[in-house]
KEMARVEX-847816 format. One record per residue (C-alpha): residue number from 1; residue in one letter; x negated, y, z. Coordinates in Angstrom, 3 decimals. Layout:
BEGIN
> i	aa	east	north	up
> NUM	a	X	Y	Z .
...
end
This chain:
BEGIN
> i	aa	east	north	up
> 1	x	-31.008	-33.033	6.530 .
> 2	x	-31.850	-29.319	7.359 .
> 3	x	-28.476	-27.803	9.232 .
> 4	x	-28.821	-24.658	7.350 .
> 5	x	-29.286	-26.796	3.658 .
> 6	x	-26.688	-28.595	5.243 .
> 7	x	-24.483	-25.224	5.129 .
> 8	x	-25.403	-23.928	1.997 .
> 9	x	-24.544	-26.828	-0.194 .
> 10	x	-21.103	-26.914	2.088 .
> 11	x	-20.687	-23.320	0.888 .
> 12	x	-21.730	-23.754	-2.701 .
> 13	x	-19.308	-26.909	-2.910 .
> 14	x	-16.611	-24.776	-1.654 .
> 15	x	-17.227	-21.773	-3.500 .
> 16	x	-16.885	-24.283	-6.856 .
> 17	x	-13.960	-25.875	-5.910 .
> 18	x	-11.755	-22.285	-5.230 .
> 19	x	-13.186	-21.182	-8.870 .
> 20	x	-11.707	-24.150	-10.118 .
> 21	x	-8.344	-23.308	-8.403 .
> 22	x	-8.494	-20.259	-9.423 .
> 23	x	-8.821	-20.920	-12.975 .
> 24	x	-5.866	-23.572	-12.640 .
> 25	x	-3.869	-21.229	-10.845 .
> 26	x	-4.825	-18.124	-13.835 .
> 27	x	-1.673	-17.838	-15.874 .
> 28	x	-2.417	-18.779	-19.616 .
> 29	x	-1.578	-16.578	-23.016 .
> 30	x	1.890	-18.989	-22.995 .
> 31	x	2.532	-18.138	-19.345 .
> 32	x	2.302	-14.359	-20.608 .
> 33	x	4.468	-14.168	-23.250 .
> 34	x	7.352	-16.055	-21.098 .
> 35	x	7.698	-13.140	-18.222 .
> 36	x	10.822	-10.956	-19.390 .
> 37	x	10.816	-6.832	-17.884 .
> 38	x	13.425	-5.962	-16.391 .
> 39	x	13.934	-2.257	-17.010 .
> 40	x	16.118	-0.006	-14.519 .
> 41	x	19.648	0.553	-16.033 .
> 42	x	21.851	3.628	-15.731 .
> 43	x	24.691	3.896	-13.179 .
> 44	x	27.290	3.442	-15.615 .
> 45	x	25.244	0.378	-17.233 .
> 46	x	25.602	-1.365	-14.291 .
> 47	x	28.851	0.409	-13.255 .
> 48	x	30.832	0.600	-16.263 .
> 49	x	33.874	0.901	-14.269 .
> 50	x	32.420	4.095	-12.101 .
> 51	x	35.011	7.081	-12.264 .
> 52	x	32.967	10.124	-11.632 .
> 53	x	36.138	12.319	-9.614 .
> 54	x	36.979	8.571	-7.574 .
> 55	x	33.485	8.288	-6.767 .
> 56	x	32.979	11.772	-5.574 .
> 57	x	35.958	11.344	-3.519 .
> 58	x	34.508	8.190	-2.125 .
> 59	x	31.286	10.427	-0.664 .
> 60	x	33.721	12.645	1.077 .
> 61	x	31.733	11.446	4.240 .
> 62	x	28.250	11.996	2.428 .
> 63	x	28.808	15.301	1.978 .
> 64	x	30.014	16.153	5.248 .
> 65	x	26.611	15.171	7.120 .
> 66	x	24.650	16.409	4.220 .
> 67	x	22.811	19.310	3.939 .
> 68	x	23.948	21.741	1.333 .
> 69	x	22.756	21.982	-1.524 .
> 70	x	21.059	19.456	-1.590 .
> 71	x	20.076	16.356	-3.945 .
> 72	x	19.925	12.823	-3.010 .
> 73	x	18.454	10.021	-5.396 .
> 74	x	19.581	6.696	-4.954 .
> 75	x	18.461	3.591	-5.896 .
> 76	x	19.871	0.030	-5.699 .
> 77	x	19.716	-3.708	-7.283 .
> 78	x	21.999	-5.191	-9.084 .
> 79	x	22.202	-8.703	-10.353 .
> 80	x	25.386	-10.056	-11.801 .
> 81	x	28.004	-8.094	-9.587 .
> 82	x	26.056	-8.546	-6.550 .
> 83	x	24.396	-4.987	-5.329 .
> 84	x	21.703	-4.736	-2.592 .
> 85	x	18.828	-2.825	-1.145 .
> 86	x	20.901	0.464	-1.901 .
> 87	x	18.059	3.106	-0.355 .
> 88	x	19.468	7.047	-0.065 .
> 89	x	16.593	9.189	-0.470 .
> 90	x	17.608	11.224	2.590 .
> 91	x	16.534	11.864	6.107 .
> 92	x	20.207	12.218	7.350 .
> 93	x	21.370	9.471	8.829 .
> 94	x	25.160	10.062	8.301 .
> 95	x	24.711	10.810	4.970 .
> 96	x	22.215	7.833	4.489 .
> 97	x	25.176	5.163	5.766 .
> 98	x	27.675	6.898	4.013 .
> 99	x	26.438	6.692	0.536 .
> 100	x	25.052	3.094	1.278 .
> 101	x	28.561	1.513	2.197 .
> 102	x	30.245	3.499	-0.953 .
> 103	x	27.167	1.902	-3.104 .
> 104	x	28.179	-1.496	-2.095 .
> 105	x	31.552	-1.082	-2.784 .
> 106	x	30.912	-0.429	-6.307 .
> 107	x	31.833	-3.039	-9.294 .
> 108	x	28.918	-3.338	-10.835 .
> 109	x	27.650	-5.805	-13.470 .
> 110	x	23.809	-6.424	-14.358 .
> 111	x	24.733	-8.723	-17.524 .
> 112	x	22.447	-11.441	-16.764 .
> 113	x	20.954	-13.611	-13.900 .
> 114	x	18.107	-11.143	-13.686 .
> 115	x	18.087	-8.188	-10.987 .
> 116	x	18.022	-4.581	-12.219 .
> 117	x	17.120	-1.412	-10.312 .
> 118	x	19.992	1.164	-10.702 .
> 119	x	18.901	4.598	-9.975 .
> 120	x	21.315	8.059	-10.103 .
> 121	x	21.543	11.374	-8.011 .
> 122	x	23.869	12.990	-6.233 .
> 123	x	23.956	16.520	-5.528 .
> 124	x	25.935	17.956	-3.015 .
> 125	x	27.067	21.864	-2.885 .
> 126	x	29.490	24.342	-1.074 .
> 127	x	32.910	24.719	-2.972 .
> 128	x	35.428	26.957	-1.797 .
> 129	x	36.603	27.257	1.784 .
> 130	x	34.153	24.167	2.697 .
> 131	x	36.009	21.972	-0.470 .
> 132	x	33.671	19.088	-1.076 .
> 133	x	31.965	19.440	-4.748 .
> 134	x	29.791	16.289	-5.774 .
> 135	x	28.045	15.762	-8.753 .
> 136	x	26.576	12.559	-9.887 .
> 137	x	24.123	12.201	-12.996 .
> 138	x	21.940	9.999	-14.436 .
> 139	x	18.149	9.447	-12.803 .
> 140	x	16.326	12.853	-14.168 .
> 141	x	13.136	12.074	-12.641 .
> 142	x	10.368	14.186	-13.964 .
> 143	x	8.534	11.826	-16.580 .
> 144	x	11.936	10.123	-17.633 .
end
């Protein structure tokens, strides 16, 4: 047999067999209408035990390396009471570690087995005589 016939059929056999994997592998209409979204949940969703003036408090350290004003968004999982990847949307490292260890010390509960991204913002401002004033709302993302 020709080396190069020999190579094409190898190639067309080949070529068949990965379409058929592929189509075995291709999720069905039932597989479809069994995946659940997960939407993002509000702080005090997830947080229902989140004191606004404790948790300000708690980012005493935040706002010390932070610029001010400035606004930080954060955004974490949650599943049951376990929170994780909390990212600060800041370029300071002090602040950065300092709202990420206050983050995990929340008690937080996603209601289910499922994870849920959690996303609020802080802002951080001058008071007077160099007070610390934080505020922390909701995610008001353009577009949400």
């Amino acid at each position: 047999m020709n080396s190069a016939r020999y190579l094409r059929h190898a190639v067309t056999a080949l070529a068949a067999a990965t379409c058929c994997l592929a189509a075995q592998a291709a999720p069905s209409d039932a597989d479809t209408a069994r995946v659940d979204i997960v939407g993002q949940l509000p702080l005090r969703t997830a947080c229902p035990s989140v004191d606004d003036a404790a948790l300000a408090d708690d980012l005493a350290a935040a706002w010390s390396a932070a610029g001010k004003p400035s606004t930080v968004a954060v955004t974490f999982k949650v599943q049951r009471h376990h929170v994780y990847d909390v990212v600060p949307g800041t370029d300071s490292p002090g602040t950065f570690h300092a709202i990420r260890h206050v983050v995990h010390q929340l008690a937080c509960d996603g209601g289910d087995d499922q994870p849920h991204d959690v996303r609020f913002v802080i802002r951080f401002v001058d008071g007077e005589h160099d007070a610390p004033v934080v505020a922390i709302g909701d995610d008001d993302a353009p577009g949400r």
